[in-house]
Every structure is written in structure tokens, then in C-alpha cells.
C-alpha positions as CSV (number, residue, x, y, z in Angstrom):
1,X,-16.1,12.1,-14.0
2,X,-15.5,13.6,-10.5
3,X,-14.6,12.1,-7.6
4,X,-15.2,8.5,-6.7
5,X,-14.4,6.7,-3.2
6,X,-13.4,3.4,-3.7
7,X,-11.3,0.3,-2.5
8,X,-7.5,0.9,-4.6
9,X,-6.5,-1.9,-4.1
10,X,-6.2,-5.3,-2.2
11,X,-3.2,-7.8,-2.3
12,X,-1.6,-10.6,-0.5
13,X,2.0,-10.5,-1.6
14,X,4.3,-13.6,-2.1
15,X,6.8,-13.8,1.0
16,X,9.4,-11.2,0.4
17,X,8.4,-10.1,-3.0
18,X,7.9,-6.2,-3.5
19,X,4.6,-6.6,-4.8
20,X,2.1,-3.6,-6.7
21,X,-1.0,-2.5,-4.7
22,X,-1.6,0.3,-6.7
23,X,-0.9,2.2,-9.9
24,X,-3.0,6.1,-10.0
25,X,-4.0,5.9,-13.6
26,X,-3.2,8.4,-16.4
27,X,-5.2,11.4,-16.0
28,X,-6.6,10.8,-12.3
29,X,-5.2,12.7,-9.3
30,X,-5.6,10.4,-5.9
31,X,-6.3,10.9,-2.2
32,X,-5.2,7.6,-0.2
33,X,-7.2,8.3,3.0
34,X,-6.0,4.4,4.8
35,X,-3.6,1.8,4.6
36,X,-4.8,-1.9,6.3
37,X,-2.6,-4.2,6.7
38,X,-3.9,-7.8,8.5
39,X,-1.6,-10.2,9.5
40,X,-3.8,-13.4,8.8
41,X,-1.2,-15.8,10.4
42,X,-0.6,-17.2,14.1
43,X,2.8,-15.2,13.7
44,X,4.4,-11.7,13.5
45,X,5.4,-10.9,10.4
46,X,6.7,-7.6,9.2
47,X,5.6,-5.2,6.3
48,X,7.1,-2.5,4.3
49,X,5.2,0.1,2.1
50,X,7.0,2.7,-0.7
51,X,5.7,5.3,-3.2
52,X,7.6,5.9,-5.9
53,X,6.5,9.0,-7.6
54,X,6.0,8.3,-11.5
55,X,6.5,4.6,-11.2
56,X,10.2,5.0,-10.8
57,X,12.3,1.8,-9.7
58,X,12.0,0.9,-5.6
59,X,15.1,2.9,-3.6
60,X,15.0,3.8,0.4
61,X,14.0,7.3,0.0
62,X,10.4,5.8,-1.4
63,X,9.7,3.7,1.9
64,X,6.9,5.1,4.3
65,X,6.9,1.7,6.6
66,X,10.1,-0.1,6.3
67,X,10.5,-3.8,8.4
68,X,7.8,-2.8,10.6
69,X,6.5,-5.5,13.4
70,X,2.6,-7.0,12.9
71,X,2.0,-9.0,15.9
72,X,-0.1,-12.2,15.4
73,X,-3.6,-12.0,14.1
74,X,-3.3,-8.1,14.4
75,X,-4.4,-5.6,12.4
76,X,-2.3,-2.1,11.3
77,X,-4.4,1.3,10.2
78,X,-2.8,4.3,9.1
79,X,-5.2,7.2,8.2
80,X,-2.5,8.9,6.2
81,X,-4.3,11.5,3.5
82,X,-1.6,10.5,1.1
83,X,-1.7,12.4,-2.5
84,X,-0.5,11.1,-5.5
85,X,-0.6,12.2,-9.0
86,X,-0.7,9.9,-12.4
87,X,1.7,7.0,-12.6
88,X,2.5,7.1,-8.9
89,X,3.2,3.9,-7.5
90,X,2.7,2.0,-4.1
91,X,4.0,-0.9,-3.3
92,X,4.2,-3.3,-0.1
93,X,6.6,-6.2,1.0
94,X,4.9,-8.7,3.5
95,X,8.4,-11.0,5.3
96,X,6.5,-13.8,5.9
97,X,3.9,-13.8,3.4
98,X,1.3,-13.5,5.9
99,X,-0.2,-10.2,5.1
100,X,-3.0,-8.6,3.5
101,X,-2.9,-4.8,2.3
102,X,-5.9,-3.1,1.5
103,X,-6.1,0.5,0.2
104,X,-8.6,3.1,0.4
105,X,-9.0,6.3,-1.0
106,X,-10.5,8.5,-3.9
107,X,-10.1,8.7,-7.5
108,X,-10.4,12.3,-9.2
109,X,-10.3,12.7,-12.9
């Protein structure tokens, strides 16, 4: 199949709930190239955003972004050339409930 560039995944997570924005599938390695988080709200907010290798259950060493400030109507980009194998997890926590996460990357299989 090859590579394929593609949107990973998209969520807007209920307020305080560690919430799934992307699973690797089984047999597919992944490059996440950017993280974009938008804070859609007229007030700061705060996001967090873990990996947990093989899907393994949330602790502190996962955490890549942890509490961090979003000013009003602001966006957050990290270029971050992340790799992750199958059954890798990320996840994202939004305070307030006023975020959206979008991931971007490619797929290779």
C-alpha cells in the first residue's frame, strides 16, 4: 500500500475527559508531522497530549504537553516528526472543553 498523507484524526473532547485522537492501526508504521490545537472559545483553556506506546493505560511518563495555556481564539502548532508503531496511542485532554485537535501525518503499511 505505501505511504499515504492524511488528516489522523480530528476531535473536540468533552471538558476534562482524556479523550482518543488516534489509534496507528495493526500493521501500519506512522510519521505525525503536526499537532493543531484551536481554542474555539472567547477563553484560555489548557490542553494536554500523551502517547502511550501499545495502547497502554494513561501515566505521566506518556504526556508530551501537560496543562499547557491556549490563549483565547488562539491557535497551537507543533511540527513534531513524531513516530509511532502499531497500537500506539495518542490522546488529548481539553480543561474547558473548548478545544479542537487535529492531527497530521503519514500512514505506511
Amino acid at each position: 500500500m505505501g505511504d499515504v498523507i492524511k488528516v489522523l484524526g480530528q476531535v473536540n473532547p468533552t471538558i476534562n475527559i482524556l479523550t482518543v485522537l488516534y489509534t496507528v492501526p495493526s500493521m501500519v508504521q506512522t510519521t505525525v508531522s503536526s499537532i493543531v490545537i484551536c481554542n474555539t472559545s472567547g477563553n484560555i483553556d489548557s490542553f494536554s497530549v500523551s502517547v502511550a506506546v501499545g495502547g497502554a493505560a494513561d501515566t505521566l511518563k506518556q504526556y508530551i504537553y501537560y496543562g499547557q495555556p491556549l490563549d483565547a481564539n488562539d491557535t497551537f502548532v507543533a511540527t513534531i516528526g513524531m513516530s509511532l508503531a502499531a497500537g500506539d496511542v495518542v490522546r488529548v485532554l481539553s480543561s474547558a472543553g473548548n478545544l479542537s485537535f487535529n492531527l497530521f501525518g503519514v500512514e505506511n503499511s
